[in-house]
PDBQT receptor file of N, H, CA, C and O in Angstrom, charges set to zero:
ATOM      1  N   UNK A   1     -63.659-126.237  69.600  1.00  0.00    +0.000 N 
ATOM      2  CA  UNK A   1     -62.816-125.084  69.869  1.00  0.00    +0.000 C 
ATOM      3  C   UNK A   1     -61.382-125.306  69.420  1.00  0.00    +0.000 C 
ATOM      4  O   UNK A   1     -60.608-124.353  69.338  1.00  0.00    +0.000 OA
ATOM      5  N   UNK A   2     -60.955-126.747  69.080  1.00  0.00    +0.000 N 
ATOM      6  H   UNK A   2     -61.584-127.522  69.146  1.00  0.00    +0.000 HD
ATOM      7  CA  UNK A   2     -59.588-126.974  68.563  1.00  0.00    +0.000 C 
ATOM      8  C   UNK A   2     -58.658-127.167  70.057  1.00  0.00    +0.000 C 
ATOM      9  O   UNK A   2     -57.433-127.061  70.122  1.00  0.00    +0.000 OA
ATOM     10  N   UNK A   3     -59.293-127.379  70.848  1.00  0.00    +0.000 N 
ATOM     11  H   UNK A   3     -60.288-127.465  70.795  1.00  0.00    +0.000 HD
ATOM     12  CA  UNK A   3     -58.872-127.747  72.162  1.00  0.00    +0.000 C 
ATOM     13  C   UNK A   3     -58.620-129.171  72.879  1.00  0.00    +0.000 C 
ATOM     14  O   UNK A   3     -59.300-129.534  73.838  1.00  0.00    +0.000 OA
ATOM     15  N   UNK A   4     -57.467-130.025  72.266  1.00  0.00    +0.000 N 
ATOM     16  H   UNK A   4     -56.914-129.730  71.487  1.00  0.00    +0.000 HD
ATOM     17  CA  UNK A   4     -57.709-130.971  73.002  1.00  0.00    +0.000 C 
ATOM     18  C   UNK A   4     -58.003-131.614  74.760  1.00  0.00    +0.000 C 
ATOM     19  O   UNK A   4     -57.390-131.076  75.682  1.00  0.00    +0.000 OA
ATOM     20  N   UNK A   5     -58.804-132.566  74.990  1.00  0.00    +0.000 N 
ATOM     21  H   UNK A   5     -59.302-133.003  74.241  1.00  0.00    +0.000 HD
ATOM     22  CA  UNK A   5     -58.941-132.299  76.364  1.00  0.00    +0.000 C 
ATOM     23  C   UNK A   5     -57.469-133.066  77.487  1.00  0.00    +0.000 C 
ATOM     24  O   UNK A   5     -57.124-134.199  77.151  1.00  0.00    +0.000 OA
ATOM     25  N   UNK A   6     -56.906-132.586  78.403  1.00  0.00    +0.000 N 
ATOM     26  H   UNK A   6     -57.186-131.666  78.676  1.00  0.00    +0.000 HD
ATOM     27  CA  UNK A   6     -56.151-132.958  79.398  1.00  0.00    +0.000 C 
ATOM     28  C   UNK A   6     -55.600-134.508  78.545  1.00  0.00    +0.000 C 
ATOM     29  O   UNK A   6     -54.668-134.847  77.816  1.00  0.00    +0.000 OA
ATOM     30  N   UNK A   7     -57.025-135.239  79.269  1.00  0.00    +0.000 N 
ATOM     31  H   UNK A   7     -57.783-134.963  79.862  1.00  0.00    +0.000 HD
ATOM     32  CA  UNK A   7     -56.380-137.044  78.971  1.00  0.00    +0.000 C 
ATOM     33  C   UNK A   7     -56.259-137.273  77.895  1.00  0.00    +0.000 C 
ATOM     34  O   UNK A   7     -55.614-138.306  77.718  1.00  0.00    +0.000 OA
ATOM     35  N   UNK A   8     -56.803-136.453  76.402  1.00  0.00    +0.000 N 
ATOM     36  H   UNK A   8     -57.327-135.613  76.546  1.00  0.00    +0.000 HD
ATOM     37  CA  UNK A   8     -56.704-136.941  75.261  1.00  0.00    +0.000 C 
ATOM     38  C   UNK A   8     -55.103-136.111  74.935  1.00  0.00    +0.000 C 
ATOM     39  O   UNK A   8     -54.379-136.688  74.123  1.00  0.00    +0.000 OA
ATOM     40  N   UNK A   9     -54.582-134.800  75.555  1.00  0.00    +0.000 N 
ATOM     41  H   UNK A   9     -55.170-134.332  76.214  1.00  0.00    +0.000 HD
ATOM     42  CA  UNK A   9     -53.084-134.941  75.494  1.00  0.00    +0.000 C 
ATOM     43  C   UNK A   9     -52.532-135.364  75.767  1.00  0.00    +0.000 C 
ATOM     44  O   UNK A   9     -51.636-135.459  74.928  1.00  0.00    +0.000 OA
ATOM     45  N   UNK A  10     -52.230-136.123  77.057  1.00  0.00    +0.000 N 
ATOM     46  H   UNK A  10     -52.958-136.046  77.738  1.00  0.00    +0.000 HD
ATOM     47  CA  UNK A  10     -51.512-137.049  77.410  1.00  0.00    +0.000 C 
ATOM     48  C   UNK A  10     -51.346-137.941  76.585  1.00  0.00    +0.000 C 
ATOM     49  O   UNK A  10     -50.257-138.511  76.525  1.00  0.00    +0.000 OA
ATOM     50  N   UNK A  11     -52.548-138.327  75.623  1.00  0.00    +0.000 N 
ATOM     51  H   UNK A  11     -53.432-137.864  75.673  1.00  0.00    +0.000 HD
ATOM     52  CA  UNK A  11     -52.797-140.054  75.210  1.00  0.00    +0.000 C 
ATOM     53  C   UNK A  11     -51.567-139.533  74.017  1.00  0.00    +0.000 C 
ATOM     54  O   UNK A  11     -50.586-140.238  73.777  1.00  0.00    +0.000 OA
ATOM     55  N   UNK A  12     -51.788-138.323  73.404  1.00  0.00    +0.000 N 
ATOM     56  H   UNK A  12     -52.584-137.750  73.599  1.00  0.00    +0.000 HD
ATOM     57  CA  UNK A  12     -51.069-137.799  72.454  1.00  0.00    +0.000 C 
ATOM     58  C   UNK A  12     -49.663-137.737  72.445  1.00  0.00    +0.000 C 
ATOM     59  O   UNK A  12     -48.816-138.075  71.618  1.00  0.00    +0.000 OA
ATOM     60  N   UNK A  13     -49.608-137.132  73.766  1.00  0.00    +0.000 N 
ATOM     61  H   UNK A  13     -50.296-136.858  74.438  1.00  0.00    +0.000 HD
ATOM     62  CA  UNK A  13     -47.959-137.376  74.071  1.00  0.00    +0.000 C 
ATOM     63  C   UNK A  13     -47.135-138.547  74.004  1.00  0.00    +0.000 C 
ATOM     64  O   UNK A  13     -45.934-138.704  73.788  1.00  0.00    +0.000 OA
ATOM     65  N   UNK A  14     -48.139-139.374  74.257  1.00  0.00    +0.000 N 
ATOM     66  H   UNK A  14     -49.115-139.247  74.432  1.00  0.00    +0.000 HD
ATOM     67  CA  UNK A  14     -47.388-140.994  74.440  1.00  0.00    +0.000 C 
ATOM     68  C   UNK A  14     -46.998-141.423  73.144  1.00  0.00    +0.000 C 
ATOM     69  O   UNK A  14     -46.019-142.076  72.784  1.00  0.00    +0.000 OA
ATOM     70  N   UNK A  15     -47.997-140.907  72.479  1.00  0.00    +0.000 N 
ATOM     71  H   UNK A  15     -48.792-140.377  72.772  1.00  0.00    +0.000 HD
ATOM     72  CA  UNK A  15     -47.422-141.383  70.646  1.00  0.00    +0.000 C 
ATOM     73  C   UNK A  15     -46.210-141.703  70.321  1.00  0.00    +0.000 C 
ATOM     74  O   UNK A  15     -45.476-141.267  71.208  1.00  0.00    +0.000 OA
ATOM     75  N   UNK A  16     -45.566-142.272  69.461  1.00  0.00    +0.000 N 
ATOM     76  H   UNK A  16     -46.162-142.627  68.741  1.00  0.00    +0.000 HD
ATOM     77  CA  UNK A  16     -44.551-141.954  68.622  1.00  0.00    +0.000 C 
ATOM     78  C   UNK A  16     -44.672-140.322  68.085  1.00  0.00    +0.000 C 
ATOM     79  O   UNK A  16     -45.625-139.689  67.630  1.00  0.00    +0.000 OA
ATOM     80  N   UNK A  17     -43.291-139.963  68.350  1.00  0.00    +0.000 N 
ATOM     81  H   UNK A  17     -42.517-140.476  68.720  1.00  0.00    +0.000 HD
ATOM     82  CA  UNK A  17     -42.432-138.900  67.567  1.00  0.00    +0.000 C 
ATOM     83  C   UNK A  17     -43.740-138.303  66.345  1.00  0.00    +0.000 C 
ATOM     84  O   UNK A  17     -44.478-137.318  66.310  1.00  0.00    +0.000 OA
ATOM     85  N   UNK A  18     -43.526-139.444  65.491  1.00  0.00    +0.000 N 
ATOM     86  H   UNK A  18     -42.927-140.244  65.519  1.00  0.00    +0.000 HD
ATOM     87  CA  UNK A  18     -44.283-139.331  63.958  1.00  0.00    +0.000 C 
ATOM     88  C   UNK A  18     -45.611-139.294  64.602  1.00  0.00    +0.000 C 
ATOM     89  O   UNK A  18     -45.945-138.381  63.847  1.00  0.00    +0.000 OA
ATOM     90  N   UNK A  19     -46.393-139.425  65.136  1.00  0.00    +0.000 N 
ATOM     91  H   UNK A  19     -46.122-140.167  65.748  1.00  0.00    +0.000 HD
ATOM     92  CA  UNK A  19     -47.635-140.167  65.358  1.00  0.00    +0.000 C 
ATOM     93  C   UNK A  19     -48.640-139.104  65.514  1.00  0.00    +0.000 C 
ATOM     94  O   UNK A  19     -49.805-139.070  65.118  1.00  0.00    +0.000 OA
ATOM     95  N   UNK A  20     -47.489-137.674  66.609  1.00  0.00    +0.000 N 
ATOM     96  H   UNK A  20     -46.542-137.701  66.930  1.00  0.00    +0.000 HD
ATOM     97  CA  UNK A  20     -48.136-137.254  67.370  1.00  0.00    +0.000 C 
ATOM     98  C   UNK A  20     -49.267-135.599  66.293  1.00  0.00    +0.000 C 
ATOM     99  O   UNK A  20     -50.360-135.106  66.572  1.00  0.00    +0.000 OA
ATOM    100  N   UNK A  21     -48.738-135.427  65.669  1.00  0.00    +0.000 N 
ATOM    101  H   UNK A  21     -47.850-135.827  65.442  1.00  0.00    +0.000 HD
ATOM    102  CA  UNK A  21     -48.838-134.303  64.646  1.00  0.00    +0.000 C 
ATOM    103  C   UNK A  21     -50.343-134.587  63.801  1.00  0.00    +0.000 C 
ATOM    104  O   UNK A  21     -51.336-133.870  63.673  1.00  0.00    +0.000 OA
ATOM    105  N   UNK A  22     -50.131-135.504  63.465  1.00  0.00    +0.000 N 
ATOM    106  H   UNK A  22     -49.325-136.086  63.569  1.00  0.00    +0.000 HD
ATOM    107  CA  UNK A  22     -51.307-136.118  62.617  1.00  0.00    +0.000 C 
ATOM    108  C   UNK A  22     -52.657-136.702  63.629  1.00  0.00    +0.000 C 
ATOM    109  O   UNK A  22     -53.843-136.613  63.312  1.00  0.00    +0.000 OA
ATOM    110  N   UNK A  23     -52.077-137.358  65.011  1.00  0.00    +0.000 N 
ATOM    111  H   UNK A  23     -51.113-137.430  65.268  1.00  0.00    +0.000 HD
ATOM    112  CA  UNK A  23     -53.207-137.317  65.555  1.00  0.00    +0.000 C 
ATOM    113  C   UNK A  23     -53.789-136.195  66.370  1.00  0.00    +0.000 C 
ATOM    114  O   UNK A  23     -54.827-136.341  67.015  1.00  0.00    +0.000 OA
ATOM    115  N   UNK A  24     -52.997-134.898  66.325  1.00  0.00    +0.000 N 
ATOM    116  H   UNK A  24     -52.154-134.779  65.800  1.00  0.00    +0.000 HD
ATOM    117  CA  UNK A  24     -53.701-133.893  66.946  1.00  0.00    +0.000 C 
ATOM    118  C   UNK A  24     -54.186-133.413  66.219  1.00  0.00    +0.000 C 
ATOM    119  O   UNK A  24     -55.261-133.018  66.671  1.00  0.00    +0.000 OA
ATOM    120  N   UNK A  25     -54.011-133.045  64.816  1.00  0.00    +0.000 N 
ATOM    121  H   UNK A  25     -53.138-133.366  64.449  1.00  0.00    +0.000 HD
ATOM    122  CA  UNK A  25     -54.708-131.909  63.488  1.00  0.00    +0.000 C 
ATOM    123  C   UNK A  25     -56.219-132.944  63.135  1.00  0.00    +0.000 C 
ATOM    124  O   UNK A  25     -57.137-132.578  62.401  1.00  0.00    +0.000 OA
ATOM    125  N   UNK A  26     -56.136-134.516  64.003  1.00  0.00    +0.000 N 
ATOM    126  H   UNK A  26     -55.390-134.813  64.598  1.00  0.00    +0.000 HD
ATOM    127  CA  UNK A  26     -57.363-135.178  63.687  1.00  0.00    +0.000 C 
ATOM    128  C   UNK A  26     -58.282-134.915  64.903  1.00  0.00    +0.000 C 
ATOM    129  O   UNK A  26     -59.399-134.419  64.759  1.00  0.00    +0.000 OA
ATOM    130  N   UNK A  27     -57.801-135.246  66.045  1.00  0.00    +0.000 N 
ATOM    131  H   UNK A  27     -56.893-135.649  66.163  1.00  0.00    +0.000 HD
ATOM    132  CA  UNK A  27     -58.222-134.518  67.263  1.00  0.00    +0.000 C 
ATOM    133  C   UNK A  27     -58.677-132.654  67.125  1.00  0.00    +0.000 C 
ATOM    134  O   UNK A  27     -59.886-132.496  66.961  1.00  0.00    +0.000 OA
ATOM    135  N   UNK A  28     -57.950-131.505  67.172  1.00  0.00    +0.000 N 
ATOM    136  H   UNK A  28     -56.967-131.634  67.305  1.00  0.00    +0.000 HD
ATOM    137  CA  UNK A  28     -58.347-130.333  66.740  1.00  0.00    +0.000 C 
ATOM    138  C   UNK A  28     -59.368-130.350  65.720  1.00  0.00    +0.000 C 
ATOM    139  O   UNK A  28     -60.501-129.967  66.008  1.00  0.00    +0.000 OA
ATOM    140  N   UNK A  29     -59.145-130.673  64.792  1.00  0.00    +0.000 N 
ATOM    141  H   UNK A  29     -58.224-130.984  64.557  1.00  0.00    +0.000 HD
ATOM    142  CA  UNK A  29     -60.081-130.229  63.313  1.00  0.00    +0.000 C 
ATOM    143  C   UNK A  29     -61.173-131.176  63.412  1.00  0.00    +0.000 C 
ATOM    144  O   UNK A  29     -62.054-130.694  62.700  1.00  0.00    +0.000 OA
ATOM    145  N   UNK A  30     -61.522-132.077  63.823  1.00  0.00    +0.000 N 
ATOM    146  H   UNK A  30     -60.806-132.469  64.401  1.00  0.00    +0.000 HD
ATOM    147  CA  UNK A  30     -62.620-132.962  63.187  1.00  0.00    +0.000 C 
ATOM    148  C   UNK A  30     -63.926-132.351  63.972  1.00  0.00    +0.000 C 
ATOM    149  O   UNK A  30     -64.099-131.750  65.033  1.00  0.00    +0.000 OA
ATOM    150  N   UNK A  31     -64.641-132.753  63.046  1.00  0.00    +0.000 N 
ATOM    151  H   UNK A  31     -64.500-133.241  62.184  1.00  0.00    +0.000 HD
ATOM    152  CA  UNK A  31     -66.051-132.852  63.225  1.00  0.00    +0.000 C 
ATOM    153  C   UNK A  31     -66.936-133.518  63.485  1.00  0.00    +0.000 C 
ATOM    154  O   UNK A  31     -67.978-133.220  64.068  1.00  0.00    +0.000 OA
ATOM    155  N   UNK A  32     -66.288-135.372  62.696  1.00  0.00    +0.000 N 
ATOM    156  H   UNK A  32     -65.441-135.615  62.222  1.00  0.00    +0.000 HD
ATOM    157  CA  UNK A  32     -66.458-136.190  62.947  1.00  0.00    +0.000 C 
ATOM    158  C   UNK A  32     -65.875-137.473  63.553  1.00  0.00    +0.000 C 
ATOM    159  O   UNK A  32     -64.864-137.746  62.905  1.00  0.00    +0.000 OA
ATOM    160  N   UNK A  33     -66.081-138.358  64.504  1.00  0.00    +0.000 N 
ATOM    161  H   UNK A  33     -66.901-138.136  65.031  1.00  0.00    +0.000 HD
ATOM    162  CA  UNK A  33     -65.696-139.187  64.851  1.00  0.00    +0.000 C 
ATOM    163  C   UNK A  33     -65.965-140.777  64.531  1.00  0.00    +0.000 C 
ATOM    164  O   UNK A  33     -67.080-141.280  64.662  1.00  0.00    +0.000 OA
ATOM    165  N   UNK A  34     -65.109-141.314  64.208  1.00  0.00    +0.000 N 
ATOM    166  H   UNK A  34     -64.203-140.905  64.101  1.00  0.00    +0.000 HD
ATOM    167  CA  UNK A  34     -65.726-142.620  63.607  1.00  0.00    +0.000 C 
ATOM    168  C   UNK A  34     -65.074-143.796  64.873  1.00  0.00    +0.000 C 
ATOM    169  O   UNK A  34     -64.067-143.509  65.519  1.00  0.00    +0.000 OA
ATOM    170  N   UNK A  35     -65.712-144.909  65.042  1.00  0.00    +0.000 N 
ATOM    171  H   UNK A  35     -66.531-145.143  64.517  1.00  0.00    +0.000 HD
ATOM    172  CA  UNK A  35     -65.623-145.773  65.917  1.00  0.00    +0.000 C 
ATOM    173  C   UNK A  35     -64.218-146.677  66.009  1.00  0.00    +0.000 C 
ATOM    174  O   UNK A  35     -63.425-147.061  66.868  1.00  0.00    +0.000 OA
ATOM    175  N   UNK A  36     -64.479-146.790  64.180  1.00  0.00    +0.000 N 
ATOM    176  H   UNK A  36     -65.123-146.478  63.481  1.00  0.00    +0.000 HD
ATOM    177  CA  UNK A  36     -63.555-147.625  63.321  1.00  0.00    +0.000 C 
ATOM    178  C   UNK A  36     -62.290-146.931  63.429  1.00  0.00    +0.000 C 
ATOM    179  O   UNK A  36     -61.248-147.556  63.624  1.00  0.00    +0.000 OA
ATOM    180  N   UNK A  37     -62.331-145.489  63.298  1.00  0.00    +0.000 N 
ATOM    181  H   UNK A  37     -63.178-144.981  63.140  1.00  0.00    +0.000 HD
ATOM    182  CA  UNK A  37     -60.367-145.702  63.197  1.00  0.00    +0.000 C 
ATOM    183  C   UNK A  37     -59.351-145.800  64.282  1.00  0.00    +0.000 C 
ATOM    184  O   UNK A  37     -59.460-145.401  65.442  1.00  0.00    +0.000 OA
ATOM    185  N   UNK A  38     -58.273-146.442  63.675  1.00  0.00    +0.000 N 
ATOM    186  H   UNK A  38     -58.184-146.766  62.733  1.00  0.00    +0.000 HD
ATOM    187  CA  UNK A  38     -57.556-146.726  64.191  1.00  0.00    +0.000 C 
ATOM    188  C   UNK A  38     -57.054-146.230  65.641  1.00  0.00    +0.000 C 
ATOM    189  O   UNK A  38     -56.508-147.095  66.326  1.00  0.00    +0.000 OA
ATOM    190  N   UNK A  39     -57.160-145.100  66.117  1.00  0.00    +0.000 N 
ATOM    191  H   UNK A  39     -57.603-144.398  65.560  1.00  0.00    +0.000 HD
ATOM    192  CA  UNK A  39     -57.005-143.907  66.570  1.00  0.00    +0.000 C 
ATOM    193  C   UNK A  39     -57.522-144.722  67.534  1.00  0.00    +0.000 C 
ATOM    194  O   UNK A  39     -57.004-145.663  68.135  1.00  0.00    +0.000 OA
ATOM    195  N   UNK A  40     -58.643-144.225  67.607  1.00  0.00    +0.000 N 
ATOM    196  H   UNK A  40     -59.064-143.461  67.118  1.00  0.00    +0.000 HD
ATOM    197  CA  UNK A  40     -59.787-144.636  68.813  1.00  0.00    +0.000 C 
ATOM    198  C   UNK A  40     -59.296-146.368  69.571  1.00  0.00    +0.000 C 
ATOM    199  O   UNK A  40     -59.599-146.678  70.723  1.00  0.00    +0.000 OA
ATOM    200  N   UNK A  41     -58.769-146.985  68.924  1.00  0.00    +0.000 N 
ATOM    201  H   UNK A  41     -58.523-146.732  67.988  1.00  0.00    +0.000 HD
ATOM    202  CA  UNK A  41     -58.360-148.802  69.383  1.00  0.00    +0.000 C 
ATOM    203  C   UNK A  41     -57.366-147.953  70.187  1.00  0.00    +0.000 C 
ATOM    204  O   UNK A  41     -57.984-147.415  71.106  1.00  0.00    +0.000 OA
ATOM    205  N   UNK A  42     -56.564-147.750  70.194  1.00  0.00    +0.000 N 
ATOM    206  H   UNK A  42     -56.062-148.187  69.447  1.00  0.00    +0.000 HD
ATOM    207  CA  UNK A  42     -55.218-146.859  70.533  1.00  0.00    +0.000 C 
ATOM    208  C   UNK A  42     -55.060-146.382  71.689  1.00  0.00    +0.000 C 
ATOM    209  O   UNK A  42     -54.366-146.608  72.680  1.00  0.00    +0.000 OA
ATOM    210  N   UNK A  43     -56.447-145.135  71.113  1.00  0.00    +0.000 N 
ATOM    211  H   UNK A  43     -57.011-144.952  70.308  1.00  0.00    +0.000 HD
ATOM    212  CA  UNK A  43     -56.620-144.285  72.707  1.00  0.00    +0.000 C 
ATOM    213  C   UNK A  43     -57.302-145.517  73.734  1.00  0.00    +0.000 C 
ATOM    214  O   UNK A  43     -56.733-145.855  74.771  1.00  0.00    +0.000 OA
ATOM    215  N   UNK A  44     -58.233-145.952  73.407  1.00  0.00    +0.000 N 
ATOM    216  H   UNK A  44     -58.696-145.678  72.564  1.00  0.00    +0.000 HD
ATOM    217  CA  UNK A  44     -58.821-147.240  74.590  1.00  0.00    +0.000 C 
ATOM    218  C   UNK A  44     -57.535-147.574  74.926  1.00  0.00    +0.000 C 
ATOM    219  O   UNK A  44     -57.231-146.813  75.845  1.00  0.00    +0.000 OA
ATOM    220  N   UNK A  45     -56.720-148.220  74.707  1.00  0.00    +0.000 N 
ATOM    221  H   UNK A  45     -56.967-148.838  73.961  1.00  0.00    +0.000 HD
ATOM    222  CA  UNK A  45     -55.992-149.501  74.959  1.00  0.00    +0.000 C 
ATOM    223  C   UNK A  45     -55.143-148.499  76.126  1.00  0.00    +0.000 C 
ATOM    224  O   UNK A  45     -54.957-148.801  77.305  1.00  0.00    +0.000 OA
ATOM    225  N   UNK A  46     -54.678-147.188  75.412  1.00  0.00    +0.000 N 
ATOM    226  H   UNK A  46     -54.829-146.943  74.455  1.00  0.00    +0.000 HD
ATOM    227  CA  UNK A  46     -53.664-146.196  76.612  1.00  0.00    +0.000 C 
ATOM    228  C   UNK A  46     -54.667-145.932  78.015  1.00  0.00    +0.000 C 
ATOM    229  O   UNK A  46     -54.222-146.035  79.158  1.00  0.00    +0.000 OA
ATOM    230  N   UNK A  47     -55.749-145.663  77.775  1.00  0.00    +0.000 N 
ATOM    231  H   UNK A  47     -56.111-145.580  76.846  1.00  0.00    +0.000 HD
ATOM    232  CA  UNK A  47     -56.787-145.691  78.691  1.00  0.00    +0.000 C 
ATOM    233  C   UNK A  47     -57.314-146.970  79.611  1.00  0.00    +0.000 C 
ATOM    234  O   UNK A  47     -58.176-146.865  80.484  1.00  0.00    +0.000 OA
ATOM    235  N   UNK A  48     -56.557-148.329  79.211  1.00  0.00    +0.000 N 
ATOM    236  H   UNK A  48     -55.857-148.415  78.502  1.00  0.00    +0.000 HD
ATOM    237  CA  UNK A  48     -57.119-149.266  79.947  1.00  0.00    +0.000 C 
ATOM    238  C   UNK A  48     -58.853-149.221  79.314  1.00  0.00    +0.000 C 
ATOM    239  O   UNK A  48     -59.452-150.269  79.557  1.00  0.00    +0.000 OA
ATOM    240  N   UNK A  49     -59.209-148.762  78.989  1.00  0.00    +0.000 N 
ATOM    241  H   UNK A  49     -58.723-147.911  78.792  1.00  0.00    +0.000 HD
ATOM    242  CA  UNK A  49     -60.490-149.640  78.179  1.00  0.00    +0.000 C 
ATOM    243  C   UNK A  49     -60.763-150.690  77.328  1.00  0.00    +0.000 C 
ATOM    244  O   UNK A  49     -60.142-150.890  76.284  1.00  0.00    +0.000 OA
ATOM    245  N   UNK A  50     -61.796-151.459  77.797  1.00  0.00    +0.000 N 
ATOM    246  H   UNK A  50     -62.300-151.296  78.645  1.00  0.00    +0.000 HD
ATOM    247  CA  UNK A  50     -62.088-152.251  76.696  1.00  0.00    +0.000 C 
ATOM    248  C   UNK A  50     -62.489-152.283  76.025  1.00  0.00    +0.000 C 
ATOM    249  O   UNK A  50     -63.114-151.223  76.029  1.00  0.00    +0.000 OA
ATOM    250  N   UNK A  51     -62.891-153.140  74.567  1.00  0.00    +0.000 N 
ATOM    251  H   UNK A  51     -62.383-154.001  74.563  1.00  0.00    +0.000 HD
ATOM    252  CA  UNK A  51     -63.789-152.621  73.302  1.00  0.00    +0.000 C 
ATOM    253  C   UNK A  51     -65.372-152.529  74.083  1.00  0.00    +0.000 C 
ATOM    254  O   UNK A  51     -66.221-151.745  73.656  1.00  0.00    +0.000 OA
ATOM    255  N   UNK A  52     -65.580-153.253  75.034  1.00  0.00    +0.000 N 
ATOM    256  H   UNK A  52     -64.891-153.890  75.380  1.00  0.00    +0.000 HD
ATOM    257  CA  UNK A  52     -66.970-152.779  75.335  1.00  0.00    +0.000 C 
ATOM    258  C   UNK A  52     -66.656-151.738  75.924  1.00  0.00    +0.000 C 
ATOM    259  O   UNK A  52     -67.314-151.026  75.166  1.00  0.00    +0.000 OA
ATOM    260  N   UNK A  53     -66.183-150.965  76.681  1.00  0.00    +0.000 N 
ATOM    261  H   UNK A  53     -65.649-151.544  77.297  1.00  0.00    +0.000 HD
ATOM    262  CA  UNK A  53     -65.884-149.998  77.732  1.00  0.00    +0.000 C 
ATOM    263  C   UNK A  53     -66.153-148.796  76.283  1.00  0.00    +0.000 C 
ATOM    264  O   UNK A  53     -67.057-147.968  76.392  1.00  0.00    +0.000 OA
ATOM    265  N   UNK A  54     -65.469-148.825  75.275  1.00  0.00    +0.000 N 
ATOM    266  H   UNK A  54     -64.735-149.497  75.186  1.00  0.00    +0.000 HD
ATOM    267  CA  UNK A  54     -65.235-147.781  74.218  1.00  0.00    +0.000 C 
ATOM    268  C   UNK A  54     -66.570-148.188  73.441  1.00  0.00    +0.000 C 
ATOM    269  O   UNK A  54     -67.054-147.180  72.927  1.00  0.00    +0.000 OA
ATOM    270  N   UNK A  55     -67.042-148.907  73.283  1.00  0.00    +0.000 N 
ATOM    271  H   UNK A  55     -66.650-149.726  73.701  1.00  0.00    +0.000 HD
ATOM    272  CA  UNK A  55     -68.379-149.269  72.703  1.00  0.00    +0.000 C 
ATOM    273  C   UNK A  55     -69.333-147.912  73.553  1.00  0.00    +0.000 C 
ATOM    274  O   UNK A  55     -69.640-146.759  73.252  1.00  0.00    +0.000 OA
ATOM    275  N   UNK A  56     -69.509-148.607  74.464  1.00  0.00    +0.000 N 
ATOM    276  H   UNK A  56     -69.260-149.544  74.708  1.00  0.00    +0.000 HD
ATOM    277  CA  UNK A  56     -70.132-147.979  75.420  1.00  0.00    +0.000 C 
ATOM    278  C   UNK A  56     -69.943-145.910  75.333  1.00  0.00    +0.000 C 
ATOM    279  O   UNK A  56     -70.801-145.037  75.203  1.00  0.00    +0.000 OA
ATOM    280  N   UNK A  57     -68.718-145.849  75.452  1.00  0.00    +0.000 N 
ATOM    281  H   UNK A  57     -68.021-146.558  75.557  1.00  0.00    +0.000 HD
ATOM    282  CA  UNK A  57     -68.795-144.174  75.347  1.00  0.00    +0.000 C 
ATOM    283  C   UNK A  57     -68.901-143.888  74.400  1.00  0.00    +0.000 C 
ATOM    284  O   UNK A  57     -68.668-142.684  74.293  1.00  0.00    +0.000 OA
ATOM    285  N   UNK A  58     -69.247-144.511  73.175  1.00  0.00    +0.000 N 
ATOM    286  H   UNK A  58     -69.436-145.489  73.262  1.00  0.00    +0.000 HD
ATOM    287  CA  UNK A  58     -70.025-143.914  71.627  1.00  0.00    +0.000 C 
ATOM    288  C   UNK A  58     -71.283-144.221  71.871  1.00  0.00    +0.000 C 
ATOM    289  O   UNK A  58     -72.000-143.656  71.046  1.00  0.00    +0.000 OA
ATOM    290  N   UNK A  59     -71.947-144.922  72.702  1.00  0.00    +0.000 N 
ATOM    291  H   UNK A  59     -71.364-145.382  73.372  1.00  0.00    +0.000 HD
ATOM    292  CA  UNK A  59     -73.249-144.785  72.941  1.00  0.00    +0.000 C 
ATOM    293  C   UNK A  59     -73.426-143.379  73.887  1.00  0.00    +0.000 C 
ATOM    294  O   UNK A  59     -74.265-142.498  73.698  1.00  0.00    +0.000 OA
ATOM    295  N   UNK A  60     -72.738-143.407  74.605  1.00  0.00    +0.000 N 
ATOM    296  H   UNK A  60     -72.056-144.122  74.759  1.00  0.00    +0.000 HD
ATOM    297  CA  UNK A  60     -73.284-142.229  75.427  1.00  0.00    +0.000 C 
ATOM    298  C   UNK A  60     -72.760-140.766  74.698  1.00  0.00    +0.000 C 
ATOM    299  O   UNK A  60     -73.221-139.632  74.822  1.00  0.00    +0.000 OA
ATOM    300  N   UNK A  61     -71.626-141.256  73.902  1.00  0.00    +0.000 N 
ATOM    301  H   UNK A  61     -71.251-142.178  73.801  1.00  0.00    +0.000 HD
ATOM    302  CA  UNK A  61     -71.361-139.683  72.701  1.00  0.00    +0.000 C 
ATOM    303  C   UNK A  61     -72.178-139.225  72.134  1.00  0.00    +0.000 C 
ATOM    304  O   UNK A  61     -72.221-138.002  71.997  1.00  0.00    +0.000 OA
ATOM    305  N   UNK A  62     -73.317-140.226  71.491  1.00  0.00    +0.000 N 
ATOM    306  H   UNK A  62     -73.282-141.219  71.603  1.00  0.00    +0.000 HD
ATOM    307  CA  UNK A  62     -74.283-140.169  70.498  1.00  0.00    +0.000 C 
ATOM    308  C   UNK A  62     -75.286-139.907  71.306  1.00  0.00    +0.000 C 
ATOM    309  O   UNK A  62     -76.369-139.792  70.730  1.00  0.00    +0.000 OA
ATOM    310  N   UNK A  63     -75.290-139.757  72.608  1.00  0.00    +0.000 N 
ATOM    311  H   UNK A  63     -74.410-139.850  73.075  1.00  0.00    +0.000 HD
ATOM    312  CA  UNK A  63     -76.802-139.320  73.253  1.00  0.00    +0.000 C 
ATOM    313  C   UNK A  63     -76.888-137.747  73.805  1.00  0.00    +0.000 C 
ATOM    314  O   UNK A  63     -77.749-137.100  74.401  1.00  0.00    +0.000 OA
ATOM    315  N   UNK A  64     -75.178-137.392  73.158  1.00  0.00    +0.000 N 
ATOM    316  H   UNK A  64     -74.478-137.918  72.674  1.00  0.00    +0.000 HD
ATOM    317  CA  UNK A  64     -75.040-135.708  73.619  1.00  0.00    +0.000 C 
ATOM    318  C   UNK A  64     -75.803-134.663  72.487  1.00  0.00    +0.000 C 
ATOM    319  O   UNK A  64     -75.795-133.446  72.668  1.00  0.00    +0.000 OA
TER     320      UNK A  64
């Protein structure tokens, strides 16, 4: 819907200045999500997750 959710704005807000523009038009527009980018290390780490913790919710992404 081009709707980011609550905690993924917040995570957005926290960005850098520069940061924040480019990771929302990737957030809004995508279709796809990849494990690997950078993005995703980022959001875990603002989230207190770990790489297994974020492992883990691409397993359960991929079972939606």
């Amino acid at each position: 819907t081009g709707t980011i959710p609550a905690a993924m704005e917040m995570f957005v807000e926290s960005l850098p200045q520069e940061q924040q523009f480019p990771a929302r038009m990737l957030l809004q527009g995508a279709i796809e999500f990849r494990r690997a980018h950078p993005l995703v290390k980022t959001f875990g780490a603002g989230m207190g997750l770990s790489e297994a913790d974020i492992d883990q919710l691409w397993r359960d992404g991929s079972a939606l």
